[in-house]
MINU-160742 format. One record per residue: residue number from 1; x, y, z of N, C-alpha, C in turn. Coordinates in pm, whole numbers. Layout:
N
   n    n.x    n.y    n.z   ca.x   ca.y   ca.z    c.x    c.y    c.z
 NUM      X      Y      Z      X      Y      Z      X      Y      Z
...
END
This chain:
109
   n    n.x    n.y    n.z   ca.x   ca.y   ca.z    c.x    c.y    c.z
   1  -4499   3723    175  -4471   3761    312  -4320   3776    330
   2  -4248   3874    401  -4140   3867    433  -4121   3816    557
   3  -3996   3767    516  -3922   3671    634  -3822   3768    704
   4  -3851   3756    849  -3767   3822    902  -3665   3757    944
   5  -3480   3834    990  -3340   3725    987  -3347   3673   1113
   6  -3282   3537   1113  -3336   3470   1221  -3249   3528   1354
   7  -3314   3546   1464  -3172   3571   1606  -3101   3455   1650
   8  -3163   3353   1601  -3102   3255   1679  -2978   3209   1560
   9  -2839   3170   1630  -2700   3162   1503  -2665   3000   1601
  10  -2595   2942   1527  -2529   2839   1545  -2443   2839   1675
  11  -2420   2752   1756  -2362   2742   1891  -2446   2856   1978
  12  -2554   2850   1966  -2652   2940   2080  -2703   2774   2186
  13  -2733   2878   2281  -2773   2784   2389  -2926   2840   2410
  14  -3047   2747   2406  -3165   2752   2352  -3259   2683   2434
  15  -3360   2718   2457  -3497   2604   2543  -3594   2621   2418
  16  -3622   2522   2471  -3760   2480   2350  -3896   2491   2435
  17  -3994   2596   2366  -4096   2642   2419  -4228   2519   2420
  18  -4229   2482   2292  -4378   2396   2251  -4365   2260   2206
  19  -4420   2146   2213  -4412   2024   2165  -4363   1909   2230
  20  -4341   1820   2204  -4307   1686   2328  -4169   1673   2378
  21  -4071   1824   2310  -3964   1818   2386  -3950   1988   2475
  22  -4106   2025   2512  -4097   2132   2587  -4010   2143   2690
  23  -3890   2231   2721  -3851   2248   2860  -3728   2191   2876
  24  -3640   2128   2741  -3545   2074   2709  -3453   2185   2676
  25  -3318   2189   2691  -3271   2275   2668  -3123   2204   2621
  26  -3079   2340   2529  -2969   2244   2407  -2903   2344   2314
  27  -2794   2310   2252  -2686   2370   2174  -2802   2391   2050
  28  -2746   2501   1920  -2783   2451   1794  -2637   2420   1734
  29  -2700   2319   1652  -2590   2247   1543  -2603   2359   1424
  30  -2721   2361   1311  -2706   2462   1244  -2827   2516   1244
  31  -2855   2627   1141  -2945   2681   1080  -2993   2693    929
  32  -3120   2709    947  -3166   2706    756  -3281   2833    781
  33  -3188   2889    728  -3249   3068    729  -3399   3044    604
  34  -3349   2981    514  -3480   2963    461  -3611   2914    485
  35  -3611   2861    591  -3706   2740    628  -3740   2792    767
  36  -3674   2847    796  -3698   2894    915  -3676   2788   1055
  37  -3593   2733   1032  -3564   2600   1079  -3435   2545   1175
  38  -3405   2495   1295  -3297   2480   1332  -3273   2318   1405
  39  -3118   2278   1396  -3108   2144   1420  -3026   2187   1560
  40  -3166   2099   1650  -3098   2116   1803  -3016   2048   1887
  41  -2881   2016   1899  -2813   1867   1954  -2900   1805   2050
  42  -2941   1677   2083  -2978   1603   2122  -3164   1649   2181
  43  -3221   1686   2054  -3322   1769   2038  -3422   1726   1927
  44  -3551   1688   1932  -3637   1579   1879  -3556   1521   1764
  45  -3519   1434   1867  -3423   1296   1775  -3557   1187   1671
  46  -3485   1122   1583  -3599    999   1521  -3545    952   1476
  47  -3583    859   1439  -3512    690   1388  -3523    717   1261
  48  -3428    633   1208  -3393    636   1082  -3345    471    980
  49  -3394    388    935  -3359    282    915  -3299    315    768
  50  -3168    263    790  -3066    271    648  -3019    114    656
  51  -2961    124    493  -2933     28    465  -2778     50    447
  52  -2757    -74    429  -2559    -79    449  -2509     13    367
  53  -2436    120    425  -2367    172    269  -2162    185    356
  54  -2155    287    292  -1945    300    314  -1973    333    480
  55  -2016    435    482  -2033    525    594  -2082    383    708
  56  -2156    364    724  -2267    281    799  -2236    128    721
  57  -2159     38    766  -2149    -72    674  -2246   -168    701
  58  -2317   -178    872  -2439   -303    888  -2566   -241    880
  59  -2620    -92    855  -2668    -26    831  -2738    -80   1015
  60  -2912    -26    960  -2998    -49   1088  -3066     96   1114
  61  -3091     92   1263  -3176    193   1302  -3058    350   1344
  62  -3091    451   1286  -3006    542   1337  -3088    650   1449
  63  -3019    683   1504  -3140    810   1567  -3056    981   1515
  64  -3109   1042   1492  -3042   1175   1460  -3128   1221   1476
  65  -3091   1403   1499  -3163   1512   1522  -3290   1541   1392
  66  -3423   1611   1453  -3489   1647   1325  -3517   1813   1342
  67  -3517   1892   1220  -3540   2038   1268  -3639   2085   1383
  68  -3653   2183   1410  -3752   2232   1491  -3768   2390   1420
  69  -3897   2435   1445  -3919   2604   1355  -3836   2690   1450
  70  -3818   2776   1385  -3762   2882   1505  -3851   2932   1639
  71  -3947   2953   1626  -4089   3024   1652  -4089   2939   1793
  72  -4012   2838   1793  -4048   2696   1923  -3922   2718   2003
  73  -3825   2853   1985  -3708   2811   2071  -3713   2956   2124
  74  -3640   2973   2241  -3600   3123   2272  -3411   3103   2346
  75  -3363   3199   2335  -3237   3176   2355  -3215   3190   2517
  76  -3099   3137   2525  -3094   3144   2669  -2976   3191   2706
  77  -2959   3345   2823  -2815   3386   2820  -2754   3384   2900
  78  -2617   3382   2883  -2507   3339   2960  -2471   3383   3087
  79  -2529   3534   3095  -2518   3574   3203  -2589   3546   3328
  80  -2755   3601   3290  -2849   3608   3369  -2914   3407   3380
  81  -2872   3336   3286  -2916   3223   3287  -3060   3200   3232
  82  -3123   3272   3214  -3278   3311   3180  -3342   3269   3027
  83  -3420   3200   2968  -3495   3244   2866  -3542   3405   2807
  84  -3472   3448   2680  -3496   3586   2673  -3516   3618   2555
  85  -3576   3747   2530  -3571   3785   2430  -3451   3885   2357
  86  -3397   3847   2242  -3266   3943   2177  -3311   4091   2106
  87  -3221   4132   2131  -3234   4312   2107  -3084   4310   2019
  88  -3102   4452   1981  -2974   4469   1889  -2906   4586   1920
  89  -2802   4590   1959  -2713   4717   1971  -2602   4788   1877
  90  -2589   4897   1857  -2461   4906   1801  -2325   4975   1848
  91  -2191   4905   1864  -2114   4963   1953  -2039   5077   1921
  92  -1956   5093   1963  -1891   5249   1955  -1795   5226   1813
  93  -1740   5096   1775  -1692   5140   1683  -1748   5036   1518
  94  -1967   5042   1533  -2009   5078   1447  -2032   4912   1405
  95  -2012   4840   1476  -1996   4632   1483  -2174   4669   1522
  96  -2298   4526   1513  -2407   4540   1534  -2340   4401   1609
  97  -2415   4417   1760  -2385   4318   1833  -2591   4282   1909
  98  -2608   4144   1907  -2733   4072   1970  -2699   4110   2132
  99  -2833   4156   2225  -2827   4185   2324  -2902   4107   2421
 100  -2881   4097   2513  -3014   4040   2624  -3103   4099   2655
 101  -3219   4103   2642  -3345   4215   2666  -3339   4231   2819
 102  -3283   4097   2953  -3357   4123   3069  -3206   4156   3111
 103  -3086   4195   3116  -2942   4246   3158  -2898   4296   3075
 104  -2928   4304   2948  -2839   4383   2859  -2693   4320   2805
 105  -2660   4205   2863  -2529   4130   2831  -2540   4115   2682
 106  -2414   4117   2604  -2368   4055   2497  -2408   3928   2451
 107  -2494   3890   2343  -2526   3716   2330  -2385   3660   2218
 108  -2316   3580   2229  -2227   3448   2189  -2153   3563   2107
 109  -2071   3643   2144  -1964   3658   2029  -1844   3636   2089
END
């Protein structure tokens, strides 16, 4: 099956469609184009019990972010404020720029 490239890029501003953090809305930290996968700041967090190391010297419970699929987020734009879908344009001098489907605004460049 081919994988299609993901729209959503790093520092997008995002709502989450499905699952127990429906309706939350949040930065992305990064992406894993392979996996189809993205880490959402303060976005299904989980515990983590480590043990002492350099980093973490009394170790214990950590909470950090866990991926989410792409398929569960839609972007959200700056202009219109809205959940939307991205379109692609190309400008006059030949740059491919992500669009807003419901205003047409520019997404994060």
């Amino acid at each position: 099956m081919l994988k299609k490239h993901p729209v959503i890029k790093k520092n997008d501003k995002v709502i989450v469609l499905t699952g127990k953090e429906k309706g939350k809305i949040g930065n992305v930290l990064t992406v894993d184009k392979g996996a189809e996968r993205v880490f959402v700041e303060k976005i299904n967090l989980v515990k983590r019990h480590t043990k002492p190391n350099a980093k973490n010297a009394q170790g214990g419970i950590v909470e950090k972010e866990a991926p989410i699929h792409i398929s569960n987020l839609k972007i959200i734009c700056n202009k219109c404020a809205e959940p939307t879908r991205v379109g692609k344009r190309i400008l006059d001098d030949g740059s491919k720029v992500r669009v807003c489907k419901k205003c047409g605004e520019i997404l994060g460049e």
